[in-house]
N, CA, C and O atoms as a Tripos MOL2 file, in Angstrom:
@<TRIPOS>MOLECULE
protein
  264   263    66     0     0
PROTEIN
NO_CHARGES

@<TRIPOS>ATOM
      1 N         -15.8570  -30.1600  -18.1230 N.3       1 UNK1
      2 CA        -14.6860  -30.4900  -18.9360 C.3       1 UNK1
      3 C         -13.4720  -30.5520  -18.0180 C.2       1 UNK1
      4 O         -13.4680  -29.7880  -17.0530 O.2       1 UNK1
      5 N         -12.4620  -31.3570  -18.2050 N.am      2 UNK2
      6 CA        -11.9180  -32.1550  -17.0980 C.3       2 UNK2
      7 C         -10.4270  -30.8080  -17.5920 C.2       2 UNK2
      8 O         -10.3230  -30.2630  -18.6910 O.2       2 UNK2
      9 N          -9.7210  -30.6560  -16.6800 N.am      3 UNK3
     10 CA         -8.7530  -28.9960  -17.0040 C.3       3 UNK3
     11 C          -7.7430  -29.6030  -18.1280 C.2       3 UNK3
     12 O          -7.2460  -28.7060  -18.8090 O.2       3 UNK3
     13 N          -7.2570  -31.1300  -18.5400 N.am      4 UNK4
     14 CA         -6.2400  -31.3090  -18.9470 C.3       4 UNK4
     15 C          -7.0150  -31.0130  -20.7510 C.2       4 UNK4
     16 O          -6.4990  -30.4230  -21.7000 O.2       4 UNK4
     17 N          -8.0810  -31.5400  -20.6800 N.am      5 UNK5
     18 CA         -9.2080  -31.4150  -22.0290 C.3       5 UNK5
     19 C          -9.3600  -29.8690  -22.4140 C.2       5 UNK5
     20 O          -9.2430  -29.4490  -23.5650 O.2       5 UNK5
     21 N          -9.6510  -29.0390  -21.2310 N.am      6 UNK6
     22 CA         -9.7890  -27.7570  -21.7130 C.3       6 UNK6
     23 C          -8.2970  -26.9070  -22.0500 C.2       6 UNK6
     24 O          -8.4420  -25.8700  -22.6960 O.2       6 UNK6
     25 N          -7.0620  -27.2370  -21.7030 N.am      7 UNK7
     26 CA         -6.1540  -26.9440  -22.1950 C.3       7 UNK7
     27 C          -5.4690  -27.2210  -23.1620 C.2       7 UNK7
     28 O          -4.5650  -26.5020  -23.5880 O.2       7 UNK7
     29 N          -5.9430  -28.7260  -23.8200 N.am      8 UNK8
     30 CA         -6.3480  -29.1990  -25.3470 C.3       8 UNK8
     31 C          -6.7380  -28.3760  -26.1880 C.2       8 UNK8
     32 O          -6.2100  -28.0300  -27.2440 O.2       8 UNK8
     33 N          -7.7770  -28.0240  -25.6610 N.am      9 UNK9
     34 CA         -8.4040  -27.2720  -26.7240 C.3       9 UNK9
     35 C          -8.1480  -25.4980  -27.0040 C.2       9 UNK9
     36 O          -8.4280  -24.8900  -28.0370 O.2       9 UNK9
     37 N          -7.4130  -24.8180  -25.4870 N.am     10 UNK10
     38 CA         -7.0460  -23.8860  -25.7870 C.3      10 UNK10
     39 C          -5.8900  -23.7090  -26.4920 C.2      10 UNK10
     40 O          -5.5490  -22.6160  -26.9430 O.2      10 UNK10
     41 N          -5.1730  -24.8760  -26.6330 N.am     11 UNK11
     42 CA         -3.9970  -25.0620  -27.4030 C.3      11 UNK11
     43 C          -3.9310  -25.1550  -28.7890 C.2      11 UNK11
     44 O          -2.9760  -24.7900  -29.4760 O.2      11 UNK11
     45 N          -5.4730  -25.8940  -29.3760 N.am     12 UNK12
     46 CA         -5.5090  -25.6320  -30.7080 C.3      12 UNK12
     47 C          -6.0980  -24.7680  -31.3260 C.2      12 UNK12
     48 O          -6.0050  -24.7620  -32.5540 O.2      12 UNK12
     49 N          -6.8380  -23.8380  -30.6820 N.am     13 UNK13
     50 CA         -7.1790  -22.3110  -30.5970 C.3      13 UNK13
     51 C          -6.6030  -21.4430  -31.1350 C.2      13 UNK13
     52 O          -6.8490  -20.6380  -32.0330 O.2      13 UNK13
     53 N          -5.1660  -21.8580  -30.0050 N.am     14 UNK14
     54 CA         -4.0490  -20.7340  -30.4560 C.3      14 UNK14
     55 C          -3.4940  -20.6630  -31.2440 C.2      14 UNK14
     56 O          -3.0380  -19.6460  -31.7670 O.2      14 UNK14
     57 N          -3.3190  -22.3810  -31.7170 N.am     15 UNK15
     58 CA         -2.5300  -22.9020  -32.6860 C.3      15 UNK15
     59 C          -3.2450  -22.2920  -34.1670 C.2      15 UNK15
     60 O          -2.4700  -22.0960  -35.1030 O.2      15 UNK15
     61 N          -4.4390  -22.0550  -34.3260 N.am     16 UNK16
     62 CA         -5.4660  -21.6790  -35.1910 C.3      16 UNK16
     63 C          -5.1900  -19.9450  -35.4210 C.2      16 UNK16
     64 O          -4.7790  -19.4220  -36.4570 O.2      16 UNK16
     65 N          -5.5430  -19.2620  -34.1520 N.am     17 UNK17
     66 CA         -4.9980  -18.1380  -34.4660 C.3      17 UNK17
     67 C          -3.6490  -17.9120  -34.4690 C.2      17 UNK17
     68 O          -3.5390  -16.7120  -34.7210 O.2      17 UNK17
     69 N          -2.4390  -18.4400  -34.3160 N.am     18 UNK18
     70 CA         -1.1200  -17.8980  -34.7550 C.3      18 UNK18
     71 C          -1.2710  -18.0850  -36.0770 C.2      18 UNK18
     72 O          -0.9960  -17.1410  -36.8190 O.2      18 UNK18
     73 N          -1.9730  -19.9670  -36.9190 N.am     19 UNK19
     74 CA         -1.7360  -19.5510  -38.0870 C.3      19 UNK19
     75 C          -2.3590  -18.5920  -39.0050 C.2      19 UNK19
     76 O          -1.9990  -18.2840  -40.1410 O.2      19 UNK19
     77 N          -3.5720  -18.0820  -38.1650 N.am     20 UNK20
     78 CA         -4.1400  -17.1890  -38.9250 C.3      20 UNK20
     79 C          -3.2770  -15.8520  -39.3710 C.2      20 UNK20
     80 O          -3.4170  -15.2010  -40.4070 O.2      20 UNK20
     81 N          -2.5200  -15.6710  -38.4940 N.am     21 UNK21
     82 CA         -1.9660  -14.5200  -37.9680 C.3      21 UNK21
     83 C          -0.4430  -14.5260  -38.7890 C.2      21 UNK21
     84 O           0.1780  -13.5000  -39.0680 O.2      21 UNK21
     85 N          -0.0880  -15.6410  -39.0410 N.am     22 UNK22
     86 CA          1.0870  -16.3630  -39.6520 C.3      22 UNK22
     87 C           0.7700  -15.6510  -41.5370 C.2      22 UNK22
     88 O           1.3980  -14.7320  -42.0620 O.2      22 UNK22
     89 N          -0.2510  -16.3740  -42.0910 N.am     23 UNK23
     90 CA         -0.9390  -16.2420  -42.8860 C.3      23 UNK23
     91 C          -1.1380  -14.6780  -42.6970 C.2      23 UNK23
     92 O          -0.5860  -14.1950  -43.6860 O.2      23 UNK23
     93 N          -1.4260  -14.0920  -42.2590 N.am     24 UNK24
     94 CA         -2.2040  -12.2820  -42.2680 C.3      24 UNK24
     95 C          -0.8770  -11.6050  -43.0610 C.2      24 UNK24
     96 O          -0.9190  -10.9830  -44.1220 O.2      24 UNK24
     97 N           0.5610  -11.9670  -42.0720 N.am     25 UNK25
     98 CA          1.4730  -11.2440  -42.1260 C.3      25 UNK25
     99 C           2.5330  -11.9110  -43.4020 C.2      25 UNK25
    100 O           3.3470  -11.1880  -43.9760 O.2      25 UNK25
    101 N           2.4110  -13.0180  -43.6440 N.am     26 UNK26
    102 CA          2.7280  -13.5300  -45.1610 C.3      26 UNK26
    103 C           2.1120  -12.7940  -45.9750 C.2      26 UNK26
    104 O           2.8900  -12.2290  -46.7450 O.2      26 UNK26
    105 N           0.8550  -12.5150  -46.1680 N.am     27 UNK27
    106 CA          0.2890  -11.7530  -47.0510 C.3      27 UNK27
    107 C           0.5190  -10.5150  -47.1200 C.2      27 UNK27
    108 O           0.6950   -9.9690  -48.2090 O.2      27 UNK27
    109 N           0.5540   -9.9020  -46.0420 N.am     28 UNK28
    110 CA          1.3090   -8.3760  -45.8320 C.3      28 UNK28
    111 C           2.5190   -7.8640  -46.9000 C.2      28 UNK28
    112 O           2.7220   -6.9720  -47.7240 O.2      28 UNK28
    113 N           3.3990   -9.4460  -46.1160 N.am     29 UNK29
    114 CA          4.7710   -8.9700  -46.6980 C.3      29 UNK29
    115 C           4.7470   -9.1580  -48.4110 C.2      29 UNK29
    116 O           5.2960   -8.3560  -49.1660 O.2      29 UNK29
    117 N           3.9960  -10.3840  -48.8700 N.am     30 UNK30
    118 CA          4.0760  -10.7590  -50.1790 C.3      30 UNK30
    119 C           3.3750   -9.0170  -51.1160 C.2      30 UNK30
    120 O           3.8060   -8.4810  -52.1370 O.2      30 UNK30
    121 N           2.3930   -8.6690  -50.3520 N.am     31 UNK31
    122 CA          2.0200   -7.4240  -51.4020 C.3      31 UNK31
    123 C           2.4100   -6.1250  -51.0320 C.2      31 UNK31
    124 O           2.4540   -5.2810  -51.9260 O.2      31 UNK31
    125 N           2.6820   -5.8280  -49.9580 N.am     32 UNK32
    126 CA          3.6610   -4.8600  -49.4680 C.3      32 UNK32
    127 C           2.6460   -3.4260  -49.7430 C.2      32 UNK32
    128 O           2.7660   -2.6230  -50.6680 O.2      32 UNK32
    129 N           2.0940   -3.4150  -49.1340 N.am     33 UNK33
    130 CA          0.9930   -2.5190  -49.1900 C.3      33 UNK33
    131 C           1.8030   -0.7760  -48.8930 C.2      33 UNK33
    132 O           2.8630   -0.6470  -48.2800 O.2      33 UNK33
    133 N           1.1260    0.2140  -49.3960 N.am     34 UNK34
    134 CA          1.8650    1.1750  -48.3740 C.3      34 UNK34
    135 C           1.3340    1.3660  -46.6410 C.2      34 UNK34
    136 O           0.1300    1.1120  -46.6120 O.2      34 UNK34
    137 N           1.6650    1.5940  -45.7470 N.am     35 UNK35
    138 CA          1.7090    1.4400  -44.4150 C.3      35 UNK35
    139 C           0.8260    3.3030  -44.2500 C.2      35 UNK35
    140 O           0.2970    3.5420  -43.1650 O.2      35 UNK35
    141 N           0.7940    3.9820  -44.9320 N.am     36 UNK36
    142 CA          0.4450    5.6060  -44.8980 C.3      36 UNK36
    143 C          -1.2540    4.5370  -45.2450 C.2      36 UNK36
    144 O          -2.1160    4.5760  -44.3670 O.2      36 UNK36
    145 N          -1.4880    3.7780  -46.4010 N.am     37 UNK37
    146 CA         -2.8680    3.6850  -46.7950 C.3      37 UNK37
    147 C          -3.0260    2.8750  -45.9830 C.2      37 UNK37
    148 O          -4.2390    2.8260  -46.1850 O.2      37 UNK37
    149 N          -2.8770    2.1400  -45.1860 N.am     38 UNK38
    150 CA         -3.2040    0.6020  -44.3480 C.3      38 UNK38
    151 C          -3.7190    1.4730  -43.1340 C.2      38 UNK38
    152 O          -4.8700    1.4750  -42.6970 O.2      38 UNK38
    153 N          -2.7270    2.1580  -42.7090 N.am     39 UNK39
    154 CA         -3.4050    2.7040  -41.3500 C.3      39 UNK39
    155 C          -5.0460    3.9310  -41.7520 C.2      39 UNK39
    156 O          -5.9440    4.0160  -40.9150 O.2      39 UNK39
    157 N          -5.1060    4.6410  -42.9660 N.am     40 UNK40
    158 CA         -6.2340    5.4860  -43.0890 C.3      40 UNK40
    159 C          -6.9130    4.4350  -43.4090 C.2      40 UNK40
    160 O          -7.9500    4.5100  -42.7490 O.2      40 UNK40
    161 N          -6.9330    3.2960  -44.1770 N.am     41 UNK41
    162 CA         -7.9550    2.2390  -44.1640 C.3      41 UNK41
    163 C          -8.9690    1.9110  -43.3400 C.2      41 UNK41
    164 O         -10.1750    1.8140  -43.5660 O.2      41 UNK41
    165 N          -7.8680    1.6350  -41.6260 N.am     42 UNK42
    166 CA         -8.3270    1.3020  -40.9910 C.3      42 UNK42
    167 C          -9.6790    2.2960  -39.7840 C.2      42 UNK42
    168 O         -10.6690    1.9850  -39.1230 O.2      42 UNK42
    169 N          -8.9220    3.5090  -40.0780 N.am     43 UNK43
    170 CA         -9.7870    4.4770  -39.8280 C.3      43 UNK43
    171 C         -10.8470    5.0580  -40.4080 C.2      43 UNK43
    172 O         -11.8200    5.3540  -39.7140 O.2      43 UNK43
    173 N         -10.8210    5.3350  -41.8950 N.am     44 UNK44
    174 CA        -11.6240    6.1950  -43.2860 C.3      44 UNK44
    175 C         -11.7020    4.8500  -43.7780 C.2      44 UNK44
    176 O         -10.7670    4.1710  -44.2030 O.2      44 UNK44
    177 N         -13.0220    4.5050  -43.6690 N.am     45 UNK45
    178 CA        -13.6720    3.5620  -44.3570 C.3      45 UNK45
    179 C         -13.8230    4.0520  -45.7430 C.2      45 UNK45
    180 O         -14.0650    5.2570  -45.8070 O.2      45 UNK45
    181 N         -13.7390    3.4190  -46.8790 N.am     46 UNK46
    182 CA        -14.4490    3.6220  -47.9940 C.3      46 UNK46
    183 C         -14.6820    2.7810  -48.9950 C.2      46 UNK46
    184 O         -13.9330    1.8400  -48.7330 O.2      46 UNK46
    185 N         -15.3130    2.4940  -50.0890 N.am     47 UNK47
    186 CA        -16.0380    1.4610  -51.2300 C.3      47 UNK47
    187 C         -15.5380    2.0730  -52.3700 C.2      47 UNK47
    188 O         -15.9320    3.0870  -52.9460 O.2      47 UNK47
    189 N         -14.5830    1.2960  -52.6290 N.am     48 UNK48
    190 CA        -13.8440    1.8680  -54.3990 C.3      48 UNK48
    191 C         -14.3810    0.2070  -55.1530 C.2      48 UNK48
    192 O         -14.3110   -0.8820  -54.5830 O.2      48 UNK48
    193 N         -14.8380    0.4410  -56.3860 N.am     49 UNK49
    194 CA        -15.2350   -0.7930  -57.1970 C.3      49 UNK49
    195 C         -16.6930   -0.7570  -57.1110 C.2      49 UNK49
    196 O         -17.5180   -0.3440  -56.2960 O.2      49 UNK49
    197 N         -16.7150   -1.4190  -58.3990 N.am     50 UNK50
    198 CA        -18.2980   -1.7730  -58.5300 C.3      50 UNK50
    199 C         -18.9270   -3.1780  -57.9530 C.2      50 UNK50
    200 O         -19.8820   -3.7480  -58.4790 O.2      50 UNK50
    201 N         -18.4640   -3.4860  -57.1740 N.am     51 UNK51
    202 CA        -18.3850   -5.3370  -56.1310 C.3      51 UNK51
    203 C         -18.3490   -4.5930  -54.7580 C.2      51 UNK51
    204 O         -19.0040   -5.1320  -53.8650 O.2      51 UNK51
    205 N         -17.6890   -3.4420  -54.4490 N.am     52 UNK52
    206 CA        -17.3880   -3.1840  -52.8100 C.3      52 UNK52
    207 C         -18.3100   -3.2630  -52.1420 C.2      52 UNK52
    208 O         -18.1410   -3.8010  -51.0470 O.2      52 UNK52
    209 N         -19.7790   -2.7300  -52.5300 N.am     53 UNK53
    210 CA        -21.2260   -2.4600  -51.3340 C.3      53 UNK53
    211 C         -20.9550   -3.9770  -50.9800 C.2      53 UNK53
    212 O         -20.5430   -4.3370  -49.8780 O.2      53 UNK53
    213 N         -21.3040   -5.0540  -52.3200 N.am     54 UNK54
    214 CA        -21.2070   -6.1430  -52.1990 C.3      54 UNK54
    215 C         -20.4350   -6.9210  -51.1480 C.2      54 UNK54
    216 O         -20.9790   -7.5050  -50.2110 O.2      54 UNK54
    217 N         -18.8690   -6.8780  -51.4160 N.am     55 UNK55
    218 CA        -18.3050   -7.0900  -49.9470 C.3      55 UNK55
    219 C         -18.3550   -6.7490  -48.7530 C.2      55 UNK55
    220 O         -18.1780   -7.5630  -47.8470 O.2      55 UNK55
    221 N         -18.6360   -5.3360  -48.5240 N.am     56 UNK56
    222 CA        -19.0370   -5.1110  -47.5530 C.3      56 UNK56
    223 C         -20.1400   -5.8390  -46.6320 C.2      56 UNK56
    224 O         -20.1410   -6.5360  -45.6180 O.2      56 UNK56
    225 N         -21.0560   -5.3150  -47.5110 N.am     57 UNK57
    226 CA        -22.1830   -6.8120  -46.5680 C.3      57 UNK57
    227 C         -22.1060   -7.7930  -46.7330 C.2      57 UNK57
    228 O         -23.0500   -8.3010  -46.1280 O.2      57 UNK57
    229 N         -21.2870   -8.8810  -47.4320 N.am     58 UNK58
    230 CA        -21.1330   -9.8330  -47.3300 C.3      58 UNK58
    231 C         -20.3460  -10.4020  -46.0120 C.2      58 UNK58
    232 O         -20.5770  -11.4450  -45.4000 O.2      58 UNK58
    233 N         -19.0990   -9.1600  -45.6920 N.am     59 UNK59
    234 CA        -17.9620   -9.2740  -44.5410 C.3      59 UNK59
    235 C         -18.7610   -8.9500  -43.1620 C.2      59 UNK59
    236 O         -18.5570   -9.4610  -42.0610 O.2      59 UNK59
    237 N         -19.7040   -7.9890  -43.5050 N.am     60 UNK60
    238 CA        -20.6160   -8.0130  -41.9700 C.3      60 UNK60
    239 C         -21.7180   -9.0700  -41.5650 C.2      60 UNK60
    240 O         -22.0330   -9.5150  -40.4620 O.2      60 UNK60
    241 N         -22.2910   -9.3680  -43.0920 N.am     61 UNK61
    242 CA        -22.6470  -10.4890  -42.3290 C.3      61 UNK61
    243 C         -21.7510  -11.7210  -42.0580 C.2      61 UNK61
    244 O         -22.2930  -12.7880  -41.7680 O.2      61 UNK61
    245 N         -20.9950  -11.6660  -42.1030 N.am     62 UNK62
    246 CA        -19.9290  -13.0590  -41.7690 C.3      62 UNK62
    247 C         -19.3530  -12.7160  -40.2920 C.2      62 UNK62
    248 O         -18.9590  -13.6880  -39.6460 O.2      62 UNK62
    249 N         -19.2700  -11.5480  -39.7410 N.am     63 UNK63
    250 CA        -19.0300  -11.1260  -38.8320 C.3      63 UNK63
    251 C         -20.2210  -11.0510  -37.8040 C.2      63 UNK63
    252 O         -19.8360  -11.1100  -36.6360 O.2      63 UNK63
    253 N         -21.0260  -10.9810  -37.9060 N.am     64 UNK64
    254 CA        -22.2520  -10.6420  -37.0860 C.3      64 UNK64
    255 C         -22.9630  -12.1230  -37.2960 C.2      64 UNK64
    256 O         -23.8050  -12.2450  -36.4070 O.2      64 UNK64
    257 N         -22.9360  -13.0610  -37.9800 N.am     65 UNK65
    258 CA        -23.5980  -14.5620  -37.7330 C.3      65 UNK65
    259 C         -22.8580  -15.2680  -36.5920 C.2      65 UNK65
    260 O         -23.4050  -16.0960  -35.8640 O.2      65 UNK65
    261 N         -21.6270  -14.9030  -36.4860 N.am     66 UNK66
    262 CA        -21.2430  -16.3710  -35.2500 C.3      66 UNK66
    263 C         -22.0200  -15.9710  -34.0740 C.2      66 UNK66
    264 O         -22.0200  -16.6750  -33.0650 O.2      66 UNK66
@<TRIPOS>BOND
     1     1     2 1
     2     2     3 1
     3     3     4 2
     4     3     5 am
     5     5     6 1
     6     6     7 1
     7     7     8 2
     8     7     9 am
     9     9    10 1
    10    10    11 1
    11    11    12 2
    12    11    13 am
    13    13    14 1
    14    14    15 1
    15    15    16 2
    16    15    17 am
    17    17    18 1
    18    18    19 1
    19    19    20 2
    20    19    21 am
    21    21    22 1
    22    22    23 1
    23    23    24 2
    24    23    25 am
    25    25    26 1
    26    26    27 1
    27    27    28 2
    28    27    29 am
    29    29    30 1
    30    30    31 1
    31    31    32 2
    32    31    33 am
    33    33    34 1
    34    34    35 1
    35    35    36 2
    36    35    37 am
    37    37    38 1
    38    38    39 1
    39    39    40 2
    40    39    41 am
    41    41    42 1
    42    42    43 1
    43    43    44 2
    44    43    45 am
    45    45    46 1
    46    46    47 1
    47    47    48 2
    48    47    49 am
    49    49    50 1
    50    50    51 1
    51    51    52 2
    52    51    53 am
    53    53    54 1
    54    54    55 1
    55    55    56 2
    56    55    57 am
    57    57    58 1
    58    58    59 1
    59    59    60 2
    60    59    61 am
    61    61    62 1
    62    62    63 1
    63    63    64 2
    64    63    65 am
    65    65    66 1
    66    66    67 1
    67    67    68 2
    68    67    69 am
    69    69    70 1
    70    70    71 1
    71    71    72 2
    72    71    73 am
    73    73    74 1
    74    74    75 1
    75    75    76 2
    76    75    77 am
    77    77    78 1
    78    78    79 1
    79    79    80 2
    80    79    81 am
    81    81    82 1
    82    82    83 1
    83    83    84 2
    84    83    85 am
    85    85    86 1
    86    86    87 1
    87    87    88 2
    88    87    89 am
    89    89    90 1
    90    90    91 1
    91    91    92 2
    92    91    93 am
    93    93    94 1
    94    94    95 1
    95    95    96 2
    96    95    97 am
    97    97    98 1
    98    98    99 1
    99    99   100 2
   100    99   101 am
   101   101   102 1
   102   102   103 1
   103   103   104 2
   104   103   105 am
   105   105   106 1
   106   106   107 1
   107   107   108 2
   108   107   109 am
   109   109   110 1
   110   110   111 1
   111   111   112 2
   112   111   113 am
   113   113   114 1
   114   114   115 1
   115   115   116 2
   116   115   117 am
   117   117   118 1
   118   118   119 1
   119   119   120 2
   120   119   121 am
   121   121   122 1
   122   122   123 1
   123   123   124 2
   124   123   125 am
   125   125   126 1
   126   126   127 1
   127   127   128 2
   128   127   129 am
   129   129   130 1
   130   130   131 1
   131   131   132 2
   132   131   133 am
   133   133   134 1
   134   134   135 1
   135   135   136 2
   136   135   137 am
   137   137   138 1
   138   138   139 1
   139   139   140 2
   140   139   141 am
   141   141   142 1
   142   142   143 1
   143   143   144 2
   144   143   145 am
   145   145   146 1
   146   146   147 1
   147   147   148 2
   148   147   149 am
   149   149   150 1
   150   150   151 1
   151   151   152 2
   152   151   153 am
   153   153   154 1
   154   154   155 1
   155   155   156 2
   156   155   157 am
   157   157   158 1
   158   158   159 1
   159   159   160 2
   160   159   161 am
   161   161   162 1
   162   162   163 1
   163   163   164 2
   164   163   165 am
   165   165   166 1
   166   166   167 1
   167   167   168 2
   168   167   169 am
   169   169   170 1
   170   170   171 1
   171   171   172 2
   172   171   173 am
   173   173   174 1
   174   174   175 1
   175   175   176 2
   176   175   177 am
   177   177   178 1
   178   178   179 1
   179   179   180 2
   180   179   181 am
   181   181   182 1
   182   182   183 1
   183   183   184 2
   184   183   185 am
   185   185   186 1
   186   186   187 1
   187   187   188 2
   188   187   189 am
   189   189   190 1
   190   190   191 1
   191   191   192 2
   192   191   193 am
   193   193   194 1
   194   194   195 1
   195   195   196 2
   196   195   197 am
   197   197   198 1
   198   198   199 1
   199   199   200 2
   200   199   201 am
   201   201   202 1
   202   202   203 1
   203   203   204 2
   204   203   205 am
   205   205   206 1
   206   206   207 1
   207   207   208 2
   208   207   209 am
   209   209   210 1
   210   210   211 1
   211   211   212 2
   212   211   213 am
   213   213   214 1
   214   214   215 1
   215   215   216 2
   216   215   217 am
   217   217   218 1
   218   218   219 1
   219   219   220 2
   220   219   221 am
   221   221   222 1
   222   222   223 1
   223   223   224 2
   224   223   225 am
   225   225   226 1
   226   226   227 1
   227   227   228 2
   228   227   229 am
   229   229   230 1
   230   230   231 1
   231   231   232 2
   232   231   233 am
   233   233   234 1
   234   234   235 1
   235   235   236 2
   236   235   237 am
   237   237   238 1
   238   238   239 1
   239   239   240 2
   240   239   241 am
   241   241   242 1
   242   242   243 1
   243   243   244 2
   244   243   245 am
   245   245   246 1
   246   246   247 1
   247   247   248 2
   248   247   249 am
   249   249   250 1
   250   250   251 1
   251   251   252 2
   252   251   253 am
   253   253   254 1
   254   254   255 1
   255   255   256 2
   256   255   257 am
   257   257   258 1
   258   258   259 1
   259   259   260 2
   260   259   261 am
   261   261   262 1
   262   262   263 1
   263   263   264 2
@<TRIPOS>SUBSTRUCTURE
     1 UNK1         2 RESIDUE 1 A UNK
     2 UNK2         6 RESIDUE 1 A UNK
     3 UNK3        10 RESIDUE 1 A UNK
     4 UNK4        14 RESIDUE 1 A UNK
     5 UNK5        18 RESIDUE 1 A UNK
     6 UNK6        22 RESIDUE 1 A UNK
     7 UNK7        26 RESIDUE 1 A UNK
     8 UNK8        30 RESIDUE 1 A UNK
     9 UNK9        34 RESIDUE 1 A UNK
    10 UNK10       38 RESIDUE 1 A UNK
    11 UNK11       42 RESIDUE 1 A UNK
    12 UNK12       46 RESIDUE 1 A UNK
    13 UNK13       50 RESIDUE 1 A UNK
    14 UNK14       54 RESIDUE 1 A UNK
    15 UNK15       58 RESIDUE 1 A UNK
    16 UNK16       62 RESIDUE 1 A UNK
    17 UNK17       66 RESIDUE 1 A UNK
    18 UNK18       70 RESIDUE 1 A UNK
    19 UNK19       74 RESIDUE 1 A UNK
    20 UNK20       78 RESIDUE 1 A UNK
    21 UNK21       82 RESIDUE 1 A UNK
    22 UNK22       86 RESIDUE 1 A UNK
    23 UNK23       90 RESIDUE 1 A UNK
    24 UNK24       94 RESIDUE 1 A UNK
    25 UNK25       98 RESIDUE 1 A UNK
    26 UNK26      102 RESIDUE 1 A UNK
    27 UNK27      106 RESIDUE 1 A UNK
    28 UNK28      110 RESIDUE 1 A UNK
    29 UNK29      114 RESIDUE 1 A UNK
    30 UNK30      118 RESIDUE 1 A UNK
    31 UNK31      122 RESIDUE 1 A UNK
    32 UNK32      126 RESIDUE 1 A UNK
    33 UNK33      130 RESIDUE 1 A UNK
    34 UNK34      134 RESIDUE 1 A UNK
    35 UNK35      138 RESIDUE 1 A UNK
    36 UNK36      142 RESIDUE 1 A UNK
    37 UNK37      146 RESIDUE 1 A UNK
    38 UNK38      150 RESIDUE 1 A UNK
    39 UNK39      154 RESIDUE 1 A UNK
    40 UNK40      158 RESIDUE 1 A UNK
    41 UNK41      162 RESIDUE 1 A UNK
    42 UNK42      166 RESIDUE 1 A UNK
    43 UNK43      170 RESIDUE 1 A UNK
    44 UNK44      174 RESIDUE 1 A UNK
    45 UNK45      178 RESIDUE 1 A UNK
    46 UNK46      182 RESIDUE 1 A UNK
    47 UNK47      186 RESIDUE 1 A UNK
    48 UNK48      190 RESIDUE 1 A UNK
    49 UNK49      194 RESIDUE 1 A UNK
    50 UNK50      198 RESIDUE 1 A UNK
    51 UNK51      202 RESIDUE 1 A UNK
    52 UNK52      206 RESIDUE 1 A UNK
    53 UNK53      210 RESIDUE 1 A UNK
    54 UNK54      214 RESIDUE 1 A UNK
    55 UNK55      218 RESIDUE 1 A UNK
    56 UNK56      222 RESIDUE 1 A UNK
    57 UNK57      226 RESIDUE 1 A UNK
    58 UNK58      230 RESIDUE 1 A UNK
    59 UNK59      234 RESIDUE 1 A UNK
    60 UNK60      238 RESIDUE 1 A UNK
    61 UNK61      242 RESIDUE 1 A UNK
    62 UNK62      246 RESIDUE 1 A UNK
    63 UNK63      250 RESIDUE 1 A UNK
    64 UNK64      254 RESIDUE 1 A UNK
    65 UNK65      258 RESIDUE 1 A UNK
    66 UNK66      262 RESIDUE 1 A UNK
């Protein structure tokens, strides 16, 4: 791949993850989560709802196929 092609494409990469990232933090702000539960979230996993097992493996396998 010729360098001007591969910097093409790292460009729309990025362009992909800022908007992802654009999008993450729109959503943040629109529901305004508390910041005390966001961070134990991220640490203390847990399954509230009768759908959660469900998501759960649905999100790992979406994570573990690419």
């Amino acid at each position: 791949m010729c360098t001007t092609q591969a910097r093409k494409l790292e460009f729309i990469i990025a362009a992909f993850m800022f908007t992802m990232a654009a999008c993450f933090f729109g959503e943040l702000s629109y529901l305004r989560p508390s910041a005390k539960e966001v961070v134990k979230g991220m640490f203390v996993p847990s399954l509230q709802g009768k759908d959660a097992a469900a998501n759960a493996i649905a999100l790992f396998g979406a994570i573990i196929t690419p």
